[in-house]
N, C-alpha and C positions, 0 to 999 in steps of 0.2 A: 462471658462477654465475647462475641463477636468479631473476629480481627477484622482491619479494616486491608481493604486490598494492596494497600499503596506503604502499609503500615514496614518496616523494617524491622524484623523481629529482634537483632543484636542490641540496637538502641534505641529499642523501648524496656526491653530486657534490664540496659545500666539505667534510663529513666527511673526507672520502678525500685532497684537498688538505692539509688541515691535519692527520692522517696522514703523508702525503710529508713535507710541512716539518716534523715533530717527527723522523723518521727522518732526515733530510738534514743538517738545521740548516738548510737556506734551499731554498726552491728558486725557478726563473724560470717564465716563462709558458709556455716550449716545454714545460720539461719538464715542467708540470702539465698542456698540453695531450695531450700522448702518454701519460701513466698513464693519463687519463681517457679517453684514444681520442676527443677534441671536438677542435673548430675551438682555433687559438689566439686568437681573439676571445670564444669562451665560455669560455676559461680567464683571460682578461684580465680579465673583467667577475667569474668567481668571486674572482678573489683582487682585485681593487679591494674588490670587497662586503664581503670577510675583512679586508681593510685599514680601512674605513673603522668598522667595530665593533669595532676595537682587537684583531683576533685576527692582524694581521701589521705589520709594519711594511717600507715599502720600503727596500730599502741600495743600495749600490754594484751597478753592471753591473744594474741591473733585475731584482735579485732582491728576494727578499720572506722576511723575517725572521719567525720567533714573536715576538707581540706581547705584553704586558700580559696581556691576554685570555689566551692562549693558555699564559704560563708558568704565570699562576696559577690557572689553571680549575680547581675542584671541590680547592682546599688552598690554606692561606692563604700569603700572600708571604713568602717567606725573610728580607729584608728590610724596612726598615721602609718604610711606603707612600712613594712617592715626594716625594708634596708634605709629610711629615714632614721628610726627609732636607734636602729644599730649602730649610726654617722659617727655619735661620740666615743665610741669605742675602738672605732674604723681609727680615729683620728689618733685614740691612745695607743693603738696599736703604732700606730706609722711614727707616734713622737717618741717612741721607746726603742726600735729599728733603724729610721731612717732610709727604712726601703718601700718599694712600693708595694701594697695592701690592697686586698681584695675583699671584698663578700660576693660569696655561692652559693649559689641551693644546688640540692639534687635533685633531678627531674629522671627516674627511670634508668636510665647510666648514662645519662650526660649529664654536667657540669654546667651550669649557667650562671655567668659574670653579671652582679646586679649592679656594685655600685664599686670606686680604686681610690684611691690616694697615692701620685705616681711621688717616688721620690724626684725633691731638687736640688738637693743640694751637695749630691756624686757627680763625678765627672762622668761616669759611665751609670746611666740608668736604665729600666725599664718603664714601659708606655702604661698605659691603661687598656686592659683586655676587658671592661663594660660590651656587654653587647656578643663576645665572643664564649662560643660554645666549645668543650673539649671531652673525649671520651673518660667517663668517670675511670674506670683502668689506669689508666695512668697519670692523670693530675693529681697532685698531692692531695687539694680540697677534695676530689671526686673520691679518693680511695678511703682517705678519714671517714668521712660519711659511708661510703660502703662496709666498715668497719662499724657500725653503729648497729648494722641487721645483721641478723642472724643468718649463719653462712648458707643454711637452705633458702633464705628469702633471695641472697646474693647469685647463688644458682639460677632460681627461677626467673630471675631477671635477665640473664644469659643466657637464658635454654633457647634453642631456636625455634624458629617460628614453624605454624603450621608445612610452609614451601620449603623447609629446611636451610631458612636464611637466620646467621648470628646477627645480632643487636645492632648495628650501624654497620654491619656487612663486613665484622672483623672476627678473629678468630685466634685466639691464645690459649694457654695453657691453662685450667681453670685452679686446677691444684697447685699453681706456682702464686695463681692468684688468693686463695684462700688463706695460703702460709703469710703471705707477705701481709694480709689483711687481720691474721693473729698476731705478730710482731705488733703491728701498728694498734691492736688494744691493749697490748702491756705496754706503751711504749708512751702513749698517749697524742702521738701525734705522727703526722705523714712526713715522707719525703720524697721530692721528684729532682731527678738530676739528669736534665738533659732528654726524657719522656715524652714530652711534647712540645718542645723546641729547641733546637741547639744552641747548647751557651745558655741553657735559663735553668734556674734549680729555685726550686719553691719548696717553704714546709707549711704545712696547713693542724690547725685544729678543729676538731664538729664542736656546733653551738648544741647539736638536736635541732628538736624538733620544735620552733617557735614561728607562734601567728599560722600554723598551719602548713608550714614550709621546713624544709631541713636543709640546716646553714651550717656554714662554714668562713671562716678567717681564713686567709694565706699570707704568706709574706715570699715575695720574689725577688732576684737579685742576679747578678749576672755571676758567671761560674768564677770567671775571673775573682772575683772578691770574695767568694765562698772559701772556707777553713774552718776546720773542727773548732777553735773559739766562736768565730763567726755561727754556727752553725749551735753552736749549746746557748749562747745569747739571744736568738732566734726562738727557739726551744722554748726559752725561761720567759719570754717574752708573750709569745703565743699562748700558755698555759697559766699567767699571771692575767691575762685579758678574757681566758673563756672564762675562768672564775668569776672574775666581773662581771660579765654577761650572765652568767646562771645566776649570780646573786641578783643584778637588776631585776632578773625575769622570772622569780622564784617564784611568785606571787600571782603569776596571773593565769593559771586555770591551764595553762595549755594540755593538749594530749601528753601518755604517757611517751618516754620511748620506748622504738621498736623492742623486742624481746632479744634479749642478749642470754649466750650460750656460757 
């Protein structure tokens, strides 16, 4: 076939990719390198790109699922939005705490607030961060979930760019990151104190990977009222409600998760 003059070779490249994955139901990096007749490092780098814009998700054996993006492009979702479906959980969280409550997805290594439940009933609360975006690195909810992939996927997600610019133009230790993201799989859940705002300490659990999307719980509180009781209540709370959630959503078909080491 003929390229057309006008034609952009990178994206017709993910076109054609996410083509293969709607015919396949998944497909790996070989075999997106071999449709596309490229290196398997330009087929790496096309569907990380498609993964991190929510048009794949990665599963089991390093393949790479339709994502959110991709089932519901151009028609709206069969379903009701994910963070709807999640509310009564949202809500069981926040009646078992009394603090304020979030859901997140991960987008690439940002963090994005879909839906809160601010506490009312403290003299001293925290708002509603809907809408607000935060570096996966250091949010509780963003590190949990970075803690679901496999520490090479976590890397690759960090490496820098072709110009030699890091991920939102920051720059850490990636080995301080890796350890602290082992802790947080035996541990079963994040903690942030003081990370990404002063005076606010959150602890987060991963849902996985549901509806296409990879979620997370958090519960935020101001430091002030933070204490190793406070803080194991917290805990028992947040891991009493992902159970919940996996039991609700055991049933319906979603992708594997990522590949755990």
């Amino acid at each position: 076939m003929r390229k057309s003059p006008d034609r952009i070779e990178a994206i017709h490249r993910a076109l054609q990719v996410l083509k293969l994955m709607a015919s396949q139901g998944s497909v790996s990096v070989s075999e997106a390198a071999d449709y596309l007749a490229v290196n398997p490092s330009t087929a790496s780098r096309i569907l990380t790109t498609i993964e991190s814009d929510g048009f794949a998700v990665r599963g089991a054996k390093r393949r790479y699922y339709p994502g959110a993006n991709a089932l519901h492009f151009g028609q709206p979702p069969v379903m009701p939005k994910l963070y709807e479906r999640l509310r009564p959980h949202l809500e069981r969280l926040s009646s078992l705490t009394h603090e304020t409550v979030h859901t997140a997805t991960l987008v690439g290594t940002t963090v994005h607030h879909s839906d809160a439940i601010a506490a009312t009933d403290r003299a001293l609360v925290l708002t509603s961060r809907v809408g607000k975006r935060l570096p996966a690195h250091l949010a509780a909810s963003g590190k949990v979930m970075l803690a679901d992939l496999d520490p090479a996927v976590v890397s690759a997600r960090y490496a820098p760019t072709d110009s030699g610019a890091m991920p939102q133009a920051i720059a850490f230790n990636m080995s301080n990151l890796h350890t602290e993201l082992d802790h947080i799989r035996q541990r079963g859940y994040a903690v942030n104190v003081e990370a990404t705002e002063q005076g606010l300490v959150a602890l987060a659990v991963s849902l996985g990977h549901l509806g296409g999307e990879h979620v997370s719980f958090s519960v935020a509180l101001p430091l002030a009222r933070y204490s190793g009781t406070t803080h194991q209540h917290i805990a028992d709370a947040l891991v009493t409600v992902q159970h919940e959630v996996q039991t609700a959503f055991a049933d319906e078909g979603r992708p594997p998760l990522p590949d755990m080491l």
